[in-house]
N, CA, C and O atoms as CSV, one atom per row, in Angstrom:
chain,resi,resn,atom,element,x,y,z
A,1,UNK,N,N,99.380,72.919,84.253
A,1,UNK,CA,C,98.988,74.186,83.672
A,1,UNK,C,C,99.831,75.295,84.301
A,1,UNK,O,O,100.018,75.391,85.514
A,2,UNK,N,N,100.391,76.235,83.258
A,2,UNK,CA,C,101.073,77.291,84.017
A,2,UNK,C,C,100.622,78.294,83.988
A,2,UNK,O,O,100.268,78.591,82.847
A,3,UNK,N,N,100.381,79.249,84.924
A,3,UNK,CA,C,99.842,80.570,85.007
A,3,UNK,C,C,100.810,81.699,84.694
A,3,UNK,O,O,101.907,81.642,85.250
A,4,UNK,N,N,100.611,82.493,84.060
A,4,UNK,CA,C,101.052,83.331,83.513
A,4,UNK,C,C,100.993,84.690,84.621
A,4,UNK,O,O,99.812,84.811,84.945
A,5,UNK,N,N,101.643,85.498,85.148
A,5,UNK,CA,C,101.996,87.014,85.795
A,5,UNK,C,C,100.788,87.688,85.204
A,5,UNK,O,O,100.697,87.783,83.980
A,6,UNK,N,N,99.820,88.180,86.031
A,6,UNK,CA,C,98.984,89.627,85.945
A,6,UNK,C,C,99.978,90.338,84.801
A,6,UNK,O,O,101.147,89.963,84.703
A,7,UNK,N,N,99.377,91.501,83.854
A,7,UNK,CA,C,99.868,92.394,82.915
A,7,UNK,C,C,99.042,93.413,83.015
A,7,UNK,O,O,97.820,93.288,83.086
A,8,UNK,N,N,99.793,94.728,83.030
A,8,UNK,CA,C,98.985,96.168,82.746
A,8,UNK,C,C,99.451,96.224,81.390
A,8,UNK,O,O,100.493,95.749,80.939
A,9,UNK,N,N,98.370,96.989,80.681
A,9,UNK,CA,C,98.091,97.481,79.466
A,9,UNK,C,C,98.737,98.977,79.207
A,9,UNK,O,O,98.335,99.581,80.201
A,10,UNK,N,N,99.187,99.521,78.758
A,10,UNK,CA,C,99.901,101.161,78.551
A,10,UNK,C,C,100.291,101.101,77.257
A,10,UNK,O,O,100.777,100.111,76.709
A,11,UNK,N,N,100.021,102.450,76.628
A,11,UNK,CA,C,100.207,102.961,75.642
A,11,UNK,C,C,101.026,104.116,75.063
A,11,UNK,O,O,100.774,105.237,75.506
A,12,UNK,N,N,101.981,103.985,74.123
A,12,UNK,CA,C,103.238,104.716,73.897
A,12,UNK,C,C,103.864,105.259,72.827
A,12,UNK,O,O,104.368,104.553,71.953
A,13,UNK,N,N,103.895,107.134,72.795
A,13,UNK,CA,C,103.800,106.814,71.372
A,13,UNK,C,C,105.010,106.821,70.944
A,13,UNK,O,O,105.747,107.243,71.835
A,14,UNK,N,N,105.976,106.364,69.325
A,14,UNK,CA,C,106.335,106.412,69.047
A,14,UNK,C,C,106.870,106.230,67.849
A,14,UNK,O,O,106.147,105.534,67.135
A,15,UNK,N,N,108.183,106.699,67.179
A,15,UNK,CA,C,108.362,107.309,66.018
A,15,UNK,C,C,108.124,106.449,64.278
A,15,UNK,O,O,107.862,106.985,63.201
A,16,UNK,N,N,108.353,104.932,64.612
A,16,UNK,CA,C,108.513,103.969,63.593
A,16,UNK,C,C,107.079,102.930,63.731
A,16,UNK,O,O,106.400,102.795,64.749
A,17,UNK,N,N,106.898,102.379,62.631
A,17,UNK,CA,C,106.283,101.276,62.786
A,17,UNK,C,C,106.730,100.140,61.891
A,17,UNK,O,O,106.488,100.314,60.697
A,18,UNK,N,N,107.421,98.845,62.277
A,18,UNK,CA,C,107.226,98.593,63.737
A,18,UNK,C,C,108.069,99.846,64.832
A,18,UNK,O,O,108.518,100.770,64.155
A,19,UNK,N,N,108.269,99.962,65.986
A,19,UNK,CA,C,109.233,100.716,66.437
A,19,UNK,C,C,110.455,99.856,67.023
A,19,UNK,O,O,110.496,98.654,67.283
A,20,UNK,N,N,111.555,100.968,67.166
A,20,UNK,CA,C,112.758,100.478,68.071
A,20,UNK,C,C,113.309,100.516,68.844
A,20,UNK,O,O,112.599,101.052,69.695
A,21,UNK,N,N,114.535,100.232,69.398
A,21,UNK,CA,C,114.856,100.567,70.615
A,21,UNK,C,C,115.449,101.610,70.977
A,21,UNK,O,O,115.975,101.731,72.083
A,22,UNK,N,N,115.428,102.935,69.636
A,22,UNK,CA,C,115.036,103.829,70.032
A,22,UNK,C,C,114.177,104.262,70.682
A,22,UNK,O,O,114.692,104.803,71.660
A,23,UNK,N,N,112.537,104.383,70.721
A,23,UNK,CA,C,111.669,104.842,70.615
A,23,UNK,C,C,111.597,103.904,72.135
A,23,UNK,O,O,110.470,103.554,72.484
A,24,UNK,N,N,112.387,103.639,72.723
A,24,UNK,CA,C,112.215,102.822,74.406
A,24,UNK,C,C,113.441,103.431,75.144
A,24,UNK,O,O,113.585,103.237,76.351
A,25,UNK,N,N,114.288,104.137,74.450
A,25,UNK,CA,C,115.277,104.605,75.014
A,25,UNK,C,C,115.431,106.291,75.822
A,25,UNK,O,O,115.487,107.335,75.171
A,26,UNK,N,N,115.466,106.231,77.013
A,26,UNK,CA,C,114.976,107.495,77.764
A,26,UNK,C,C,115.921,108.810,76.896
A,26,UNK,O,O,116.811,108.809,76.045
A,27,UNK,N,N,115.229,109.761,77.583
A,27,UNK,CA,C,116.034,110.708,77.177
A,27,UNK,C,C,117.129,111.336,77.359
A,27,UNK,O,O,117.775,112.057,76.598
A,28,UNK,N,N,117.398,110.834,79.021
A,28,UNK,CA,C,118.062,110.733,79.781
A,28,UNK,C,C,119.648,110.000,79.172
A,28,UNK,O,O,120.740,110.565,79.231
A,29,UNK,N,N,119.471,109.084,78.794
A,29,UNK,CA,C,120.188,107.878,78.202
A,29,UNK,C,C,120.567,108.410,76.777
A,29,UNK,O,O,121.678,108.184,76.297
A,30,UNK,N,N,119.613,109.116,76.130
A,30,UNK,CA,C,120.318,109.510,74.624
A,30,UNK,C,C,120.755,110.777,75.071
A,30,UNK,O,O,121.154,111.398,74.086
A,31,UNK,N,N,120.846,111.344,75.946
A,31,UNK,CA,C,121.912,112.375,76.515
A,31,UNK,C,C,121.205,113.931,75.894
A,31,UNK,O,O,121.817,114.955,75.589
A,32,UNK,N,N,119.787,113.676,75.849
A,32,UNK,CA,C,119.106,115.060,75.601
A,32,UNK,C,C,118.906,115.663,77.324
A,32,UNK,O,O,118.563,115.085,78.355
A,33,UNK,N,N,119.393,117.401,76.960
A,33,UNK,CA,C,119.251,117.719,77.929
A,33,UNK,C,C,118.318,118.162,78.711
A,33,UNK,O,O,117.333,118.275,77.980
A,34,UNK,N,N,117.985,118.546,79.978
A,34,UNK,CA,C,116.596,118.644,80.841
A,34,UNK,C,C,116.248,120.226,80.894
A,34,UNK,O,O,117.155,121.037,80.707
A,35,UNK,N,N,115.071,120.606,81.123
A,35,UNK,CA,C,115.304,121.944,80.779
A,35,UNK,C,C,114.482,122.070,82.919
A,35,UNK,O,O,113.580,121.496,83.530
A,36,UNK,N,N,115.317,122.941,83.183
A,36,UNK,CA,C,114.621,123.219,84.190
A,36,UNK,C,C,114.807,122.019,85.493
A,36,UNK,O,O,113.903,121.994,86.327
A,37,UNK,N,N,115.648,121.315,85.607
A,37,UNK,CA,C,115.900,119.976,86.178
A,37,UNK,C,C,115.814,119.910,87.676
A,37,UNK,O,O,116.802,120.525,88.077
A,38,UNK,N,N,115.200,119.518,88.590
A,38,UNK,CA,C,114.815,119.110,89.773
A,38,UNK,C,C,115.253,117.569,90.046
A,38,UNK,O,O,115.324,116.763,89.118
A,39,UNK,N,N,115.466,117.314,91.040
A,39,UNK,CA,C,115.177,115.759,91.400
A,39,UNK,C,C,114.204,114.789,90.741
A,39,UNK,O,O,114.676,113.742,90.297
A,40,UNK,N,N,112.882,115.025,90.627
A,40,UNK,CA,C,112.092,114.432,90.523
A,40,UNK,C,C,112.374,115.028,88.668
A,40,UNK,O,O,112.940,114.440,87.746
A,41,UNK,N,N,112.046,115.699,88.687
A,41,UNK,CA,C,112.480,115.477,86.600
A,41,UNK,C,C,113.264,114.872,86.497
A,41,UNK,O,O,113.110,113.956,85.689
A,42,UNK,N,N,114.630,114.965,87.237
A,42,UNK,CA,C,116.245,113.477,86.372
A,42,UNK,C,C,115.152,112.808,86.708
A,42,UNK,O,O,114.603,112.960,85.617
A,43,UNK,N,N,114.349,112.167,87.344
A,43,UNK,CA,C,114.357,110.710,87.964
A,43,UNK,C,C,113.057,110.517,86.691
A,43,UNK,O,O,113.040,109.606,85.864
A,44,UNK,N,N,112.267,111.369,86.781
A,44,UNK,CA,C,111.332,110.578,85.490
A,44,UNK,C,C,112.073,110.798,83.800
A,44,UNK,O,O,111.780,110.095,82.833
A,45,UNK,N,N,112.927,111.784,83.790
A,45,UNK,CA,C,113.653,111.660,82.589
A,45,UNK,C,C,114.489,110.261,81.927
A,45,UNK,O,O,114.729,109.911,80.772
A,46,UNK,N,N,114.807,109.636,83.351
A,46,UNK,CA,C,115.022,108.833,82.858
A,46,UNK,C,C,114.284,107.391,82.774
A,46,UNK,O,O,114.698,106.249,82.576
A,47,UNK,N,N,113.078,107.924,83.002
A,47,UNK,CA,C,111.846,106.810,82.384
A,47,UNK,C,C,111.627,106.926,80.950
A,47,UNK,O,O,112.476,107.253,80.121
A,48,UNK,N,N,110.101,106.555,80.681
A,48,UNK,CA,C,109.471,107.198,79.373
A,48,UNK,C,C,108.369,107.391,79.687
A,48,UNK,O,O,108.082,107.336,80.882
A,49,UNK,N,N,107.642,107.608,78.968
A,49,UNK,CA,C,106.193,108.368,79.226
A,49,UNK,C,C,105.234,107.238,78.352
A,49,UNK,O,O,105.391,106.772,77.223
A,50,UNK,N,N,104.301,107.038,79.262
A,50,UNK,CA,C,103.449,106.096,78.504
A,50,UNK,C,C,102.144,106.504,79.012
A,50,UNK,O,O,102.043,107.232,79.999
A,51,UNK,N,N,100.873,105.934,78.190
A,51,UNK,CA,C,99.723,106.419,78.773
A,51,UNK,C,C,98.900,104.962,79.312
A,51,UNK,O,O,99.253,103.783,79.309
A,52,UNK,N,N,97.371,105.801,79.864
A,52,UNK,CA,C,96.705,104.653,80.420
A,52,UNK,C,C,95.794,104.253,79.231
A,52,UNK,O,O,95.106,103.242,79.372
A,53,UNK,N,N,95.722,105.020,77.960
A,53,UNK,CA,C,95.076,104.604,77.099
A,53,UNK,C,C,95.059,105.138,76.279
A,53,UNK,O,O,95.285,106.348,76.270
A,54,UNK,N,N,94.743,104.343,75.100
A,54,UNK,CA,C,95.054,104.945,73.601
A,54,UNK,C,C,94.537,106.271,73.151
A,54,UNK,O,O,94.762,107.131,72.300
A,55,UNK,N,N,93.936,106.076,73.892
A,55,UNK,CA,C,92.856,107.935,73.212
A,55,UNK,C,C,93.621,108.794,73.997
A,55,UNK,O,O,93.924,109.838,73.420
A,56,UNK,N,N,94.043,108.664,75.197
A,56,UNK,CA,C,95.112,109.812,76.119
A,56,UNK,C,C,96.548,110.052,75.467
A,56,UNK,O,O,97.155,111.109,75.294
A,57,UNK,N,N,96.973,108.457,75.097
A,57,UNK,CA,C,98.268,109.096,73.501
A,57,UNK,C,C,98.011,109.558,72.471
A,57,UNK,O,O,98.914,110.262,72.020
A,58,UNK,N,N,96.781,109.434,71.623
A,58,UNK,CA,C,96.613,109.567,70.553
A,58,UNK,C,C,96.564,111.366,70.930
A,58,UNK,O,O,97.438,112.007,70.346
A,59,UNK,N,N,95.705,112.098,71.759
A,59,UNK,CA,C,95.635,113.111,71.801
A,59,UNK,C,C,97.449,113.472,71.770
A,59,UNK,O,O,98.044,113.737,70.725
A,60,UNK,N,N,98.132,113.406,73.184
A,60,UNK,CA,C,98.966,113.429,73.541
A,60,UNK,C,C,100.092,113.413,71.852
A,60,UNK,O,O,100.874,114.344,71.657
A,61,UNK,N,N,100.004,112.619,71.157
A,61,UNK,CA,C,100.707,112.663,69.504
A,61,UNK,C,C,100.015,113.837,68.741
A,61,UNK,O,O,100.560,114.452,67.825
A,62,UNK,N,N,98.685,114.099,69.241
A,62,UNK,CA,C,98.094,114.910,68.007
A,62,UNK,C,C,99.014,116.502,68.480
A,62,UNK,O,O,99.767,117.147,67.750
A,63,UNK,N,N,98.762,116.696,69.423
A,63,UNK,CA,C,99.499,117.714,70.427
A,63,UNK,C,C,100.614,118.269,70.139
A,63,UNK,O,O,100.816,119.471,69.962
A,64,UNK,N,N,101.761,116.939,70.061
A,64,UNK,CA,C,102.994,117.019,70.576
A,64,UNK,C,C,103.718,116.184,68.995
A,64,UNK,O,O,104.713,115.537,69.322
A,65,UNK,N,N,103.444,116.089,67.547
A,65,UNK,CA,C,103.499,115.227,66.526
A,65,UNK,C,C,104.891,114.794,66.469
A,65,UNK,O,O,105.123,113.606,66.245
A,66,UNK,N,N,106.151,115.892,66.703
A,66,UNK,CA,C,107.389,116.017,67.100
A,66,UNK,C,C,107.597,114.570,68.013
A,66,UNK,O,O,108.708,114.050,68.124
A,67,UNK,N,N,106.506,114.069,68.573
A,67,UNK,CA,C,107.344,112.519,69.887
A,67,UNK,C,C,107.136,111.659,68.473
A,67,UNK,O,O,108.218,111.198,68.107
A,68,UNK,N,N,106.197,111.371,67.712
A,68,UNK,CA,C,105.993,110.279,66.782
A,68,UNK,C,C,104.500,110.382,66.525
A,68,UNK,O,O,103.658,111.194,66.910
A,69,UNK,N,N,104.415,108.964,65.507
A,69,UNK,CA,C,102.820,109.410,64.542
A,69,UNK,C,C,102.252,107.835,64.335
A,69,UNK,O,O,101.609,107.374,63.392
A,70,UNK,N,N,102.743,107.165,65.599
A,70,UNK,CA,C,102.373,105.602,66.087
A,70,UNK,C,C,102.204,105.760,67.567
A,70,UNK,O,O,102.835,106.561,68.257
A,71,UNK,N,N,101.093,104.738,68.082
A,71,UNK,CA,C,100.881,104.740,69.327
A,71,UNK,C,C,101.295,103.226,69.547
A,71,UNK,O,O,100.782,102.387,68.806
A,72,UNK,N,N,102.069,102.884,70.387
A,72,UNK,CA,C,103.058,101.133,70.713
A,72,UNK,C,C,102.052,100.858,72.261
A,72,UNK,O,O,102.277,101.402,73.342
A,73,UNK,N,N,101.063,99.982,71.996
A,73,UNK,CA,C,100.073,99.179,72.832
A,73,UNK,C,C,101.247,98.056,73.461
A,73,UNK,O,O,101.657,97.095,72.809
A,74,UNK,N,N,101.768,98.453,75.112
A,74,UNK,CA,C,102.810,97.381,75.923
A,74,UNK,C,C,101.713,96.739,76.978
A,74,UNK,O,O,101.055,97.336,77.830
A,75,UNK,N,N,101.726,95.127,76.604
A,75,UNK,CA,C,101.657,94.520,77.587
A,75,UNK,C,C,103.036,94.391,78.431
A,75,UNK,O,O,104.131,93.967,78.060
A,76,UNK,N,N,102.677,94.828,79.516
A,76,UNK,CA,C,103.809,94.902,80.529
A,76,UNK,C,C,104.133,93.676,81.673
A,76,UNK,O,O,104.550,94.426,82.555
A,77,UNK,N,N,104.184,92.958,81.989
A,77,UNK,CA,C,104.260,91.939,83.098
A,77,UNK,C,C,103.953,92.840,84.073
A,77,UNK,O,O,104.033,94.041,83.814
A,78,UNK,N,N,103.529,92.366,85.421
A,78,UNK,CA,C,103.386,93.172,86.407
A,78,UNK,C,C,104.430,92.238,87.881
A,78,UNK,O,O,104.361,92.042,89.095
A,79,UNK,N,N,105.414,91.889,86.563
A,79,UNK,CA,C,106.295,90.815,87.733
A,79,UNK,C,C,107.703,91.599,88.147
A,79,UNK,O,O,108.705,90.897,88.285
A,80,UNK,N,N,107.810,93.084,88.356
A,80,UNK,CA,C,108.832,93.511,89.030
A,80,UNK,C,C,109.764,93.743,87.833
A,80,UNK,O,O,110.683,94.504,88.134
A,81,UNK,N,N,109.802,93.251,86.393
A,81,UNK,CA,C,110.416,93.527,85.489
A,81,UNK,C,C,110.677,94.768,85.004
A,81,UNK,O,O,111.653,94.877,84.262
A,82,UNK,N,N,109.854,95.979,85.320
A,82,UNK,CA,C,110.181,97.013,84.993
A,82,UNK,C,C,109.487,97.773,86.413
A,82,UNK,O,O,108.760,97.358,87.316
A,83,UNK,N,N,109.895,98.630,86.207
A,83,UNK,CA,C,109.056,99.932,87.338
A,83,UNK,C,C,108.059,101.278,87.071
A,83,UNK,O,O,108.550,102.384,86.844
A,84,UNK,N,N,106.947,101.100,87.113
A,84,UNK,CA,C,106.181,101.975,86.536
A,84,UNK,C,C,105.103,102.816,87.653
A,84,UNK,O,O,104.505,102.187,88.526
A,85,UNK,N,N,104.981,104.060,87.512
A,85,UNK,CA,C,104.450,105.475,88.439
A,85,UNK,C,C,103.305,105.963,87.474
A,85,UNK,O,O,103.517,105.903,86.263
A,86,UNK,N,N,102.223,106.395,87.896
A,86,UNK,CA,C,101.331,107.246,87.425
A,86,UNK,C,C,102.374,108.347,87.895
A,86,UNK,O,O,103.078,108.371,88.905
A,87,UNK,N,N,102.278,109.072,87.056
A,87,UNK,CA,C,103.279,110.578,86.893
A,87,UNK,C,C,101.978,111.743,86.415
A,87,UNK,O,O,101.322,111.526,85.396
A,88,UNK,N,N,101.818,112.512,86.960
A,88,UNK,CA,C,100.818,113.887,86.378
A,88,UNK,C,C,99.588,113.157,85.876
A,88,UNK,O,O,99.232,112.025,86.203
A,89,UNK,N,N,98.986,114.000,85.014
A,89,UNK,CA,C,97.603,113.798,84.806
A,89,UNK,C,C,97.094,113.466,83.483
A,89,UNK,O,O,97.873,113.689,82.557
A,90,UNK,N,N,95.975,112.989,83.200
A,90,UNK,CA,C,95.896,112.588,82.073
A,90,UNK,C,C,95.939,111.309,81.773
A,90,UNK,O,O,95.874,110.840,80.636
A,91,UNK,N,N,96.078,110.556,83.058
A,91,UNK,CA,C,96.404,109.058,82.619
A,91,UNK,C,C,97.737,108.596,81.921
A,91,UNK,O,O,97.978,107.596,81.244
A,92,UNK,N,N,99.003,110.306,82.545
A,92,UNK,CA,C,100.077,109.697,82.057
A,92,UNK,C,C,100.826,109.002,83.057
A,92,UNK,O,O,100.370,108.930,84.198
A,93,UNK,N,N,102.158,108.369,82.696
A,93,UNK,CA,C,103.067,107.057,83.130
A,93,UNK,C,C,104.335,107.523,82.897
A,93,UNK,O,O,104.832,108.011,81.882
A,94,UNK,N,N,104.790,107.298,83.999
A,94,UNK,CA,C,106.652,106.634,83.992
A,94,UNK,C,C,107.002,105.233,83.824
A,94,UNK,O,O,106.969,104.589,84.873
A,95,UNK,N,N,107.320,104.610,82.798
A,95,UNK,CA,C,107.954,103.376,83.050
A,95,UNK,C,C,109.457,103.336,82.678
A,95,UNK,O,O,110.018,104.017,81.820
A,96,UNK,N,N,109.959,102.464,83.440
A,96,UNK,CA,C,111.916,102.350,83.700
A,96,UNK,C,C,111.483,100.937,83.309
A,96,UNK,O,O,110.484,100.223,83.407
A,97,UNK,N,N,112.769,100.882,82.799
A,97,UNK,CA,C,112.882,99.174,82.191
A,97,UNK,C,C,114.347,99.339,81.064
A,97,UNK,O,O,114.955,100.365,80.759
A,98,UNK,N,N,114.591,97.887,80.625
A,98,UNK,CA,C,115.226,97.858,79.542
A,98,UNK,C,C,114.850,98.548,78.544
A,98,UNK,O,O,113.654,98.819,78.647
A,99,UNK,N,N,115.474,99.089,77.330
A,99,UNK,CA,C,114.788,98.892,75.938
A,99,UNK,C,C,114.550,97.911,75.521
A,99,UNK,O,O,113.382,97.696,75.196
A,100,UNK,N,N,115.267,97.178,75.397
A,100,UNK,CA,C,115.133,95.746,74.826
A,100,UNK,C,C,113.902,95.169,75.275
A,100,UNK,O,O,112.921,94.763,74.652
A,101,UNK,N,N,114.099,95.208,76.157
A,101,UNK,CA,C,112.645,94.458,77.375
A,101,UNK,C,C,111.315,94.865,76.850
A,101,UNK,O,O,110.470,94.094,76.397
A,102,UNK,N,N,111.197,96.400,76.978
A,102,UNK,CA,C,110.387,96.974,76.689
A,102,UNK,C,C,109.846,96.361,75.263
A,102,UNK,O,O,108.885,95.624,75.046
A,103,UNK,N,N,111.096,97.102,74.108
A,103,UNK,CA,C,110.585,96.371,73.038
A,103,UNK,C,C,109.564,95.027,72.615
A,103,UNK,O,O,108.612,94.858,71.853
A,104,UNK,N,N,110.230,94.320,73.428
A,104,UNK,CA,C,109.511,93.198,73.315
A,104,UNK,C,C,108.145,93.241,74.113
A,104,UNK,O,O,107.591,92.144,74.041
A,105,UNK,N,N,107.559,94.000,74.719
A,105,UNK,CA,C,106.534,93.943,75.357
A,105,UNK,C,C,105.392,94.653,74.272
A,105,UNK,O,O,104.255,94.977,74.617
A,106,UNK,N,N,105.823,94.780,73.207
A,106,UNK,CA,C,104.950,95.610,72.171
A,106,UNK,C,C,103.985,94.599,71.993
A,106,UNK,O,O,104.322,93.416,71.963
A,107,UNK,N,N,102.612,95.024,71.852
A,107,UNK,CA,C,101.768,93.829,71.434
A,107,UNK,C,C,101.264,94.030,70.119
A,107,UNK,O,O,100.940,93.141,69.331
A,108,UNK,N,N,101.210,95.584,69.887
A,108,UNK,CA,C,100.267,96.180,68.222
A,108,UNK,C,C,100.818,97.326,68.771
A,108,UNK,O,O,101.361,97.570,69.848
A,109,UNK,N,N,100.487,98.137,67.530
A,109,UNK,CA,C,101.241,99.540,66.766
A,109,UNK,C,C,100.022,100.087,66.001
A,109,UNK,O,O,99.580,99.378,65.097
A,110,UNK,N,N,99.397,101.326,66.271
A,110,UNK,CA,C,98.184,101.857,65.045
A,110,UNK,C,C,98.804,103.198,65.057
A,110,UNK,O,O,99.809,103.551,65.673
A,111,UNK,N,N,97.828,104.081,64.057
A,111,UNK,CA,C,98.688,105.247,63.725
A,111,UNK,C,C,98.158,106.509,64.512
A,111,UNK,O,O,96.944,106.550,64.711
A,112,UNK,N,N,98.871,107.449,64.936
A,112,UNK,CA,C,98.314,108.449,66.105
A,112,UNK,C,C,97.284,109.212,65.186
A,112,UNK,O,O,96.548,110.008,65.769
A,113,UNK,N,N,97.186,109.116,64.264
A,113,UNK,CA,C,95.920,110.048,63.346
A,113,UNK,C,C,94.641,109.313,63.326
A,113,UNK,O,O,93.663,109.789,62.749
């Protein structure tokens, strides 16, 4: 029998459904610029922002409709594959990782409305 790696649950919104590797790709990386930039902003800019739960994105989309109008439910491995920070409040997240990677960690997609 093989055991499978512990997984955190996080929630993310974004623009397509299904989504792509856009919608995993920092901002940092698509070369949008920072407004106001410190150390600690490059360094989460070039994460993404994910939440601890669907109702904290869904608000977070109702808010902000401009990020996207899908919330992307990531099972994440908790095996060192990516790197992830509670960042500010709200039950929001930094996670660093591939896109690709990421992508594939999508489990379901519902709509931020």
């Amino acid at each position: 029998m093989t055991t499978q790696a512990p997984s955190r649950i996080l929630f993310r919104i974004v623009t397509t459904d299904p989504p792509t590797l856009v919608d995993f790709t920092s901002n940092a990386t698509r070369g949008r610029p920072l407004q106001n930039p410190t150390s600690e902003r490059r360094r989460q800019w070039a994460g993404l922002s994910a939440f601890a739960t669907a109702a904290q994105a869904r608000r977070n989309a109702r808010k902000f409709p401009q990020l996207g109008l899908f919330i992307a439910m990531l099972v994440v491995p908790d095996d060192g594959s990516v790197h992830l920070e509670r960042t500010g409040s709200s039950g929001h997240h930094t996670i660093w990782g591939s896109p690709a990677f990421l992508l594939s960690c999508v489990a379901q997609v519902t709509s931020a409305t």
